[in-house]
C-alpha positions in Angstrom: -15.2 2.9 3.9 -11.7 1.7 2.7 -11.5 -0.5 -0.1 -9.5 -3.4 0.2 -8.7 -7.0 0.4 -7.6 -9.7 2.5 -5.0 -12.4 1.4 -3.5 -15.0 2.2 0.4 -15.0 1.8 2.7 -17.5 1.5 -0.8 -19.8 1.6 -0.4 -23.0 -1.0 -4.7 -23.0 0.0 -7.8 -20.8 0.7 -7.8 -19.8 4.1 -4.4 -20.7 5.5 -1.1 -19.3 5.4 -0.6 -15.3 6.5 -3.2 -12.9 6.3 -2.9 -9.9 5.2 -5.0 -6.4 5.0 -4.3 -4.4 2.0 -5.9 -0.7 1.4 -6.3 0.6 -1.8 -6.7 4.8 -1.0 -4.3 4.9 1.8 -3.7 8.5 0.9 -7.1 8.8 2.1 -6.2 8.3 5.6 -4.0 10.1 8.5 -1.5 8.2 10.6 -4.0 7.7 13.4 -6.8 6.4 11.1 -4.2 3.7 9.5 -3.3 2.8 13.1 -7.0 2.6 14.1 -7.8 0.7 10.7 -4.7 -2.0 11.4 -5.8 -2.4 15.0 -9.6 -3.5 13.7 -8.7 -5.5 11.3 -6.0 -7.4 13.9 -3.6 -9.2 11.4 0.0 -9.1 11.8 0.3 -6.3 9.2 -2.0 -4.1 7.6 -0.9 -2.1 4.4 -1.9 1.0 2.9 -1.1 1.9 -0.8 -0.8 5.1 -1.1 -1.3 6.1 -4.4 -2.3 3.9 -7.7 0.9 5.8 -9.7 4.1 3.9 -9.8 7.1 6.0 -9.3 10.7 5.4 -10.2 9.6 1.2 -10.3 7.9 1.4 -7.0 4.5 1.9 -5.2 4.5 4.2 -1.6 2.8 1.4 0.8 3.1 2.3 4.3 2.9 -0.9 7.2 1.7 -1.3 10.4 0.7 -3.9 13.1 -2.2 -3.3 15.5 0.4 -1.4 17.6 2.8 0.3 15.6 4.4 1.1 12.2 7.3 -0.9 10.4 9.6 1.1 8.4 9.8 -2.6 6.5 8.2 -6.0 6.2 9.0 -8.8 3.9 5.7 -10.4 4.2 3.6 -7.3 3.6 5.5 -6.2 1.1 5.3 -9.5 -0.9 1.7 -9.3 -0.3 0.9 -6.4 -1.4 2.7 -6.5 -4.8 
């Protein structure tokens, strides 16, 4: 079971503005699973952090929609940090 959280970006208020999936052991996971995992939780993006480390000022998070991966996304991004 993955851990992780559902927000609410860009929201000023519970339960409006974007949502947003964020998964805490991404490394956990293969491509397909994240792709099945985004597509089940059927938000605009889904994020998976992929290690806890920071490295050179940065987390790996990888992003993907129900139907494919983004090489970038301001909204995920922002959510996720």
């Amino acid at each position: 079971m993955p851990k992780f959280y559902i927000l609410d970006v860009f929201a000023e208020k519970r339960y409006a503005g974007n949502q947003l999936a964020v998964v805490r052991d991404g490394q956990r996971y293969g491509d397909d699973e994240m792709q099945k995992i985004a597509r089940e939780f059927n938000f605009s993006e889904t994020t998976f952090i992929l290690s806890e480390n920071e490295t050179d000022g940065a987390y790996e998070v990888r992003i993907f929609t129900p139907e494919r991966e983004l090489p970038f996304a301001g909204h995920p991004t922002l959510g996720t940090a």
